[in-house]
C-alpha positions as CSV (number, residue, x, y, z in Angstrom):
1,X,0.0,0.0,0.0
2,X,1.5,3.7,-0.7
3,X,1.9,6.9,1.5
4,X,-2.5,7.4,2.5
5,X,-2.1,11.1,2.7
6,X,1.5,11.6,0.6
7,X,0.1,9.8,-2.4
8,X,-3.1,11.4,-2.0
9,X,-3.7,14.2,-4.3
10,X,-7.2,15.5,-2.4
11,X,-4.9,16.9,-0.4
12,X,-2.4,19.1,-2.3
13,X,-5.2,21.9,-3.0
14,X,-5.0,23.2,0.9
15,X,-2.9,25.4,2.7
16,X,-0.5,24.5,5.3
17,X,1.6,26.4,7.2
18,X,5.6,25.6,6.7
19,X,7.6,28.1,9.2
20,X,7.1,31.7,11.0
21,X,7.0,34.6,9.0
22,X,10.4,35.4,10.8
23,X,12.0,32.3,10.0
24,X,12.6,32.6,6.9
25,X,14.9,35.5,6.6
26,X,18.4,36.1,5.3
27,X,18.9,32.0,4.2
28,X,16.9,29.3,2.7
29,X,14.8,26.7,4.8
30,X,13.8,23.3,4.2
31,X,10.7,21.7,5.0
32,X,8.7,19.3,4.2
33,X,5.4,18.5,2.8
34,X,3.2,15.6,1.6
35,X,6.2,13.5,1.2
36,X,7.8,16.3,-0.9
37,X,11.1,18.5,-0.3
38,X,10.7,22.4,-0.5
39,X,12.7,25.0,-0.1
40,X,11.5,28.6,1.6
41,X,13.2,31.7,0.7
42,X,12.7,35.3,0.8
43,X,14.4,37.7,-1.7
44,X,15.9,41.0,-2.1
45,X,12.3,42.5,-2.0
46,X,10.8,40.6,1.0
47,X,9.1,38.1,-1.1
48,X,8.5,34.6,0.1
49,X,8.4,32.3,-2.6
50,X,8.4,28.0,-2.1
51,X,10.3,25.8,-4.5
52,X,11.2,22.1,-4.8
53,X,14.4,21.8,-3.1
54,X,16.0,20.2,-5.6
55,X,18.6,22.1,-8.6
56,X,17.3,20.3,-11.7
57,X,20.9,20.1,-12.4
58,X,22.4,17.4,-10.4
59,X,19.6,17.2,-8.0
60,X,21.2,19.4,-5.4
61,X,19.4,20.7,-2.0
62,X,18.4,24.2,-3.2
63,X,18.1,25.0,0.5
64,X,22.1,24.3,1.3
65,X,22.7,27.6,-1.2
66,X,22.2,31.0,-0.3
67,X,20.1,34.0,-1.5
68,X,21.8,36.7,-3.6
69,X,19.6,39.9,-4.3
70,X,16.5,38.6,-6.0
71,X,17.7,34.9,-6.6
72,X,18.1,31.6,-4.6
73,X,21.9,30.4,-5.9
74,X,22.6,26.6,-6.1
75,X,25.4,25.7,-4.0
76,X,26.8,22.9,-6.2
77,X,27.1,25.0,-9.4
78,X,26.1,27.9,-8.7
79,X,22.8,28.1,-10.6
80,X,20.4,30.6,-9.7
81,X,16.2,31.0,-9.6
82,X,13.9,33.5,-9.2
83,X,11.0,33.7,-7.1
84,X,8.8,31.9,-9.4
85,X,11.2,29.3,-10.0
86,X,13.3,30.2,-13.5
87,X,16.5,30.0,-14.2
88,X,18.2,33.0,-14.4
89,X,21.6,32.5,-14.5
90,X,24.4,28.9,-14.9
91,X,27.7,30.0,-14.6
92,X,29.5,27.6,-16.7
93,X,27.1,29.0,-19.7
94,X,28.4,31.1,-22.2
95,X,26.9,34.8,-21.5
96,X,23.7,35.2,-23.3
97,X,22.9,31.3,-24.2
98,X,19.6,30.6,-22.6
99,X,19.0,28.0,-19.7
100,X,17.5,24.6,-20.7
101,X,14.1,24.6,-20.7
102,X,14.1,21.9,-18.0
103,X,16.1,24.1,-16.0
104,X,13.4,26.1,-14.8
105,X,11.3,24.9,-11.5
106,X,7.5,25.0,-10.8
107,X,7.3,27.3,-7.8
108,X,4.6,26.4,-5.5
109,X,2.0,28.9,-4.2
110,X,3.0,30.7,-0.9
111,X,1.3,33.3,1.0
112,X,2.0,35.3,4.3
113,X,-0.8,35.3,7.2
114,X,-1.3,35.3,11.2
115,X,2.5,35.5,11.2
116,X,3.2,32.1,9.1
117,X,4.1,30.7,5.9
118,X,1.3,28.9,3.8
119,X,2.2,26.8,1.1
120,X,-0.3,25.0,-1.0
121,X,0.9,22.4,-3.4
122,X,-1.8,22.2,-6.0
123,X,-4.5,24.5,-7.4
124,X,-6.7,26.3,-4.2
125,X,-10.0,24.8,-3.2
126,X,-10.5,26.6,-0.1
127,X,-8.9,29.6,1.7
128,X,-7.0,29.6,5.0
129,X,-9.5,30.0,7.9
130,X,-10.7,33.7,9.0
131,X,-9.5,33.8,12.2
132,X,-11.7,37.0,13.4
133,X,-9.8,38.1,16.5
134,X,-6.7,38.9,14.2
135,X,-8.1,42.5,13.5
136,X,-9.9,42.8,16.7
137,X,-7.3,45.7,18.6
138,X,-8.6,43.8,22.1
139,X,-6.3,40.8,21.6
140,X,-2.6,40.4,20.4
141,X,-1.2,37.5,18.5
142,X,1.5,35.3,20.1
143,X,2.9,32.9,17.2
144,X,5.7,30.2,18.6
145,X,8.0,28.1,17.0
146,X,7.8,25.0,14.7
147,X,8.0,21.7,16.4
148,X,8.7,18.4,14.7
149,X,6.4,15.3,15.9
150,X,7.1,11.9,15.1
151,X,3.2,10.7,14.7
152,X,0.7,11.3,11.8
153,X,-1.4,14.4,11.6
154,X,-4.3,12.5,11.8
155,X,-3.3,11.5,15.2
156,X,-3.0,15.2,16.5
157,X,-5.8,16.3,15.1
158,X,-8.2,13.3,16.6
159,X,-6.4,14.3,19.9
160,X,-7.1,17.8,19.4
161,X,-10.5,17.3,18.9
162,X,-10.7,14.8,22.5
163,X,-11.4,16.5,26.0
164,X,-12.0,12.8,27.6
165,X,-8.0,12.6,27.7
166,X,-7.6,15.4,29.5
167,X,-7.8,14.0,33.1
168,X,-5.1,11.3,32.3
169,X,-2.7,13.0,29.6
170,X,-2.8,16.2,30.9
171,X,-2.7,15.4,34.9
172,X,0.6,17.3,35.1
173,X,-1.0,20.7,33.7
174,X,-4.4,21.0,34.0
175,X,-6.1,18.0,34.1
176,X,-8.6,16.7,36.8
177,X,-8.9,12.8,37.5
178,X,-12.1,13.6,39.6
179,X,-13.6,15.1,36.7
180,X,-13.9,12.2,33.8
181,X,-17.6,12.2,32.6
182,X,-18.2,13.8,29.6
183,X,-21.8,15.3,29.3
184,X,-24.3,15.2,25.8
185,X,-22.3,17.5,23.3
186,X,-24.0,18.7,20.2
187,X,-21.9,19.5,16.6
188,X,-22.6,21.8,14.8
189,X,-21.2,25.2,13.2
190,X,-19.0,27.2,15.3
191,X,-18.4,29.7,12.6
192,X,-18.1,29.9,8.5
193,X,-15.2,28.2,8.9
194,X,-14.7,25.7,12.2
195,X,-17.3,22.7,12.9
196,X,-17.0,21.2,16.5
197,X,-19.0,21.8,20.2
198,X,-19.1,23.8,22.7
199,X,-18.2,22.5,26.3
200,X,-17.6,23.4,29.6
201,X,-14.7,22.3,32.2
202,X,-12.9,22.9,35.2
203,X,-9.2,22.6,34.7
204,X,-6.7,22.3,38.0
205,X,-5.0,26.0,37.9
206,X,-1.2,25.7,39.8
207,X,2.1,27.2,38.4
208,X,1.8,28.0,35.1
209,X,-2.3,28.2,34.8
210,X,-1.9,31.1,36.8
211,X,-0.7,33.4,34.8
212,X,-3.0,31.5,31.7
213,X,-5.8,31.9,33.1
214,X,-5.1,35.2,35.2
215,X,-6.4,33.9,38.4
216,X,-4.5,32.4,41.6
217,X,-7.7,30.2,42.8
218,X,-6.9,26.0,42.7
219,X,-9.5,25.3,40.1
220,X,-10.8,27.8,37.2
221,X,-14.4,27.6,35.3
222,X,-13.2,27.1,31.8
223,X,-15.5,27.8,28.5
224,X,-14.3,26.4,25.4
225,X,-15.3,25.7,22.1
226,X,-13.4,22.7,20.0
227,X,-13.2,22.3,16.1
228,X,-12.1,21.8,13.0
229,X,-11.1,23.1,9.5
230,X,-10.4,20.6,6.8
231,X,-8.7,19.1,6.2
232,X,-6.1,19.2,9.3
233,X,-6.8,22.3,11.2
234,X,-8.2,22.6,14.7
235,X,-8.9,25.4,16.7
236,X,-9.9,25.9,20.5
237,X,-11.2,28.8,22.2
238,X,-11.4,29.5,26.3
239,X,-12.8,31.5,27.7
240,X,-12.6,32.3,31.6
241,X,-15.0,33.8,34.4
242,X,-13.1,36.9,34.8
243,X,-13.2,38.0,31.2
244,X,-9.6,36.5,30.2
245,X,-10.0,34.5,26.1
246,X,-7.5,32.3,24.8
247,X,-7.8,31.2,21.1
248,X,-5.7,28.4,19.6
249,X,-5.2,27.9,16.8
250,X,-3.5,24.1,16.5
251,X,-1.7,22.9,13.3
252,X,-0.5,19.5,12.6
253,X,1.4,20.0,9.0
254,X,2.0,16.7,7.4
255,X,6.0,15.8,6.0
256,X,4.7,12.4,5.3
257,X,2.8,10.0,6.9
258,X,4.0,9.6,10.0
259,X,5.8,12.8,10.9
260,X,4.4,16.3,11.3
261,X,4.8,19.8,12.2
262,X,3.4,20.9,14.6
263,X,2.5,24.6,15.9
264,X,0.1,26.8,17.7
265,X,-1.0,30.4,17.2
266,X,-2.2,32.2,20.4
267,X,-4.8,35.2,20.5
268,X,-4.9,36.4,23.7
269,X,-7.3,38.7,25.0
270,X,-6.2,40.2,28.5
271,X,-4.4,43.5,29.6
272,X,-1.1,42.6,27.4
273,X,1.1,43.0,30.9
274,X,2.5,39.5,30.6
275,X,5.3,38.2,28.4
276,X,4.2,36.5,25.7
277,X,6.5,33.5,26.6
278,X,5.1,33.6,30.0
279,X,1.5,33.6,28.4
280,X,2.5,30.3,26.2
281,X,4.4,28.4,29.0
282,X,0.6,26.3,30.2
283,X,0.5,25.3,26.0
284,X,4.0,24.3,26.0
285,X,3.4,22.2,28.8
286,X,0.0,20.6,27.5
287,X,1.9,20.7,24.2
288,X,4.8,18.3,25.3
289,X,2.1,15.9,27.5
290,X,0.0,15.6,24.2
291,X,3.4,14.6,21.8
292,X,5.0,12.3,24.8
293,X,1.6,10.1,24.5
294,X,0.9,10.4,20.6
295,X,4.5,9.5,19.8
296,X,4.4,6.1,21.2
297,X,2.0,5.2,17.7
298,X,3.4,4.8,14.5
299,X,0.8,4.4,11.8
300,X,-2.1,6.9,10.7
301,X,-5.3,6.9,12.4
302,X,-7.9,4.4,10.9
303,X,-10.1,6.5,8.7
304,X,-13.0,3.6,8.4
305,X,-15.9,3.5,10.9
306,X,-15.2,0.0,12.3
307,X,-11.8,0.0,13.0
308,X,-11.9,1.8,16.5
309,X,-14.6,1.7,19.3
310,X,-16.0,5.2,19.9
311,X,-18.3,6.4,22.5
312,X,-20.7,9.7,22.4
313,X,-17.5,11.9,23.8
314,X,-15.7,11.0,20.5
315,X,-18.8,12.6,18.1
316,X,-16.6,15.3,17.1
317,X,-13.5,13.0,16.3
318,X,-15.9,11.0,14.3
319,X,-17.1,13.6,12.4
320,X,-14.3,14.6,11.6
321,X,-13.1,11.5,9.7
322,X,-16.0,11.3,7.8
323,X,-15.6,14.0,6.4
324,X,-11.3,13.7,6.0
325,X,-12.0,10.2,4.5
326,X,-14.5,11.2,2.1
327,X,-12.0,14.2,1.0
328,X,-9.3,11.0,0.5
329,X,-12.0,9.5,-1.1
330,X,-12.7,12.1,-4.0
């Protein structure tokens, strides 16, 4: 059997995010993407552009080269591309004899927004998700680094998506192992772009959830909506009793199969006195509890509905591989 979500070409019409705005910079960064190699790279005039990272020369890692005024330079021989991948220049050439036609590289789409890199691999068949509190002046953005996970996206976002894991996974941040019964939750649309439930929980509140949730008090009131975008987005709201939101944005970015990216975008709405790294230090945590448990599987979650055993807590998990296995399924 191939790659399920590599080989699958559903998937290349989405957006995924590949690296902070601010990581991509002076040099060239590789990432990777549906089981392909890309290279990210800004030019002289701030523009991002996404290319296979691979000179069609003698198949060299584009991203080992450097960036010289408007062009990404081979570091083999010294070839150099533009932004939308043509070759502009090889060095051994005699001046003013073309490059071979084959020389030239099909760039890949690539836009900036909420502080990341998007790349989409095929033709667009949806837009990145309107995330409404980024022009809203009462909440800043907070965007962290890239982390790599060794587990399949579909495995973070079914986790995501799951609050009954909270009590065990997370007992060293804010879980509560007195708290385990799920009640009734109903799907439906959170927004134009996010379908999921909205809940309610208590969450234990010591050393870091202090300064997330803004309160000093053992146990805070939490009330939170979960969801997703396809086909691998999630996103989580909370909201707390005093007034204090925290919106999430969770993105598990596929290199293949069976390893991701992983990263979280933060809107925050509170009185902006506390350091952004002081805000992020609870997700972090919750973060690193979530990978510790997911890494211990190595294959892609079943997509069929017979597979697993689910129970009425895991509607929203459910749903959501319908729907991502009738995408595969197109």
């Amino acid at each position: 059997m191939g790659a399920i979500l590599s080989d699958n070409k559903n998937l290349a019409g989405y957006w995924y995010p590949l690296a902070r705005s601010t990581d991509v910079l002076a040099a060239p960064l590789q990432r990777g993407l549906l089981g392909r190699k890309l290279v990210l790279w800004r030019n002289g005039d701030g523009v991002v552009s996404a290319l296979p990272d691979r000179c069609p020369h003698r198949e060299a890692e584009l991203s080992r080269g450097e960036v010289r005024g408007d062009c990404l330079v081979c570091p083999y021989h010294g070839w150099e591309f533009a932004a939308d991948g043509q070759c502009t220049r090889v060095p051994s050439a005699t001046v003013g004899v073309p490059a071979p036609p084959k020389a030239h590289l099909d760039a890949y789409r690539s836009q900036e927004k909420y502080g990341l890199i998007w790349v989409c691999l095929g033709d667009p068949v949806a837009d990145i998700p309107a995330m409404k509190w980024e022009d809203d002046p009462e909440f800043r953005r907070i965007n962290t680094p890239f982390d790599v996970w060794n587990v399949s996206a579909t495995r973070m976002v079914d986790n995501f998506l799951d609050i009954t894991h909270f009590p065990w996974v997370h007992r060293g941040s804010f879980g509560r192992q007195d708290e385990t019964v799920v009640p009734h939750v109903e799907l439906g649309a959170l927004d134009a772009d996010f379908h999921g439930y909205a809940y309610e929980v208590n969450a234990n509140n010591a050393a870091a959830g202090t300064i997330a949730s803004g309160q000093s008090v053992e146990v805070v009131h939490r009330r939170m909506t979960s969801g997703f975008n396809l086909p691998l987005t999630c996103r989580s709201t909370i909201e707390y009793d005093n007034g204090l939101a925290h919106i999430l944005l969770l993105l598990s970015v596929p290199i293949d199969d069976v390893n991701s990216y992983f990263n979280f975008v933060v809107w925050r709405r509170d009185d902006f006195s506390v350091q952004a790294e002081d805000v992020t230090r609870l997700d972090f945590l919750i973060g690193a509890e979530d990978k510790r448990m997911l890494e211990t599987f190595d294959t892609i979650l079943p997509m069929d509905q017979t597979s697993l055993v689910s129970v009425q807590a895991d509607k929203c998990s459910v749903e959501w591989r319908r729907q991502f296995a009738a995408l595969l399924a197109k």
